[in-house]
C-alpha positions in Angstrom: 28.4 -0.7 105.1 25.0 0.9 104.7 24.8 4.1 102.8 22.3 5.8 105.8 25.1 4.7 108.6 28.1 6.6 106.7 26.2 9.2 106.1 25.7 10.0 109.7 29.5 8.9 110.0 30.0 11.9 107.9 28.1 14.2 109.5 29.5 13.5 113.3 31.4 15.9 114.9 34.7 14.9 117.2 31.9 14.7 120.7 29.7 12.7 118.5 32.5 10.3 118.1 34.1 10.4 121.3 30.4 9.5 122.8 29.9 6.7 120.3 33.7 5.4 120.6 32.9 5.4 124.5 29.9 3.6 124.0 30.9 0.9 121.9 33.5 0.4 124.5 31.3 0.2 126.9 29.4 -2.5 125.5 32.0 -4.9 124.2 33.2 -4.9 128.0 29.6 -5.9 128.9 29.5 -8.1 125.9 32.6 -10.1 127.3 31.9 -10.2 130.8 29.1 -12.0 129.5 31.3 -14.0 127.6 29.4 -13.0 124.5 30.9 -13.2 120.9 29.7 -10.2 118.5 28.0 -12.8 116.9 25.8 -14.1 119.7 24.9 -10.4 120.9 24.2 -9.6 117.4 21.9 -12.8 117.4 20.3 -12.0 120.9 19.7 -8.4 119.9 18.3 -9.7 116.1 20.5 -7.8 114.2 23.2 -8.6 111.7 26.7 -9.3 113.2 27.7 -7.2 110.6 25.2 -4.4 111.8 26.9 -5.3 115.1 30.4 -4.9 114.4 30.2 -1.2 112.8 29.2 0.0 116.3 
């Protein structure tokens, strides 16, 4: 995982998480209404799926 992502990790409080949690929620029920994989969202947004996957 990149260094600059747990560092923010670090530095979230529990409302920072909740909203973040909540969001990634949010999308990954987009994602497969859309019967997107991680992968292909990843690829359509031109990101790594690993990138991806830590939201």
């Amino acid at each position: 995982m990149s260094s600059v992502i747990e560092h923010y990790r670090l530095k979230m409080t529990e409302d920072h998480s909740a909203f973040f949690e909540a969001l990634g929620q949010r999308i990954a029920t987009l994602r497969k209404a859309q019967n997107m994989t991680q992968g292909q969202l990843a690829e359509y947004l031109g990101i790594s799926q690993q990138h991806m996957a830590s939201f």
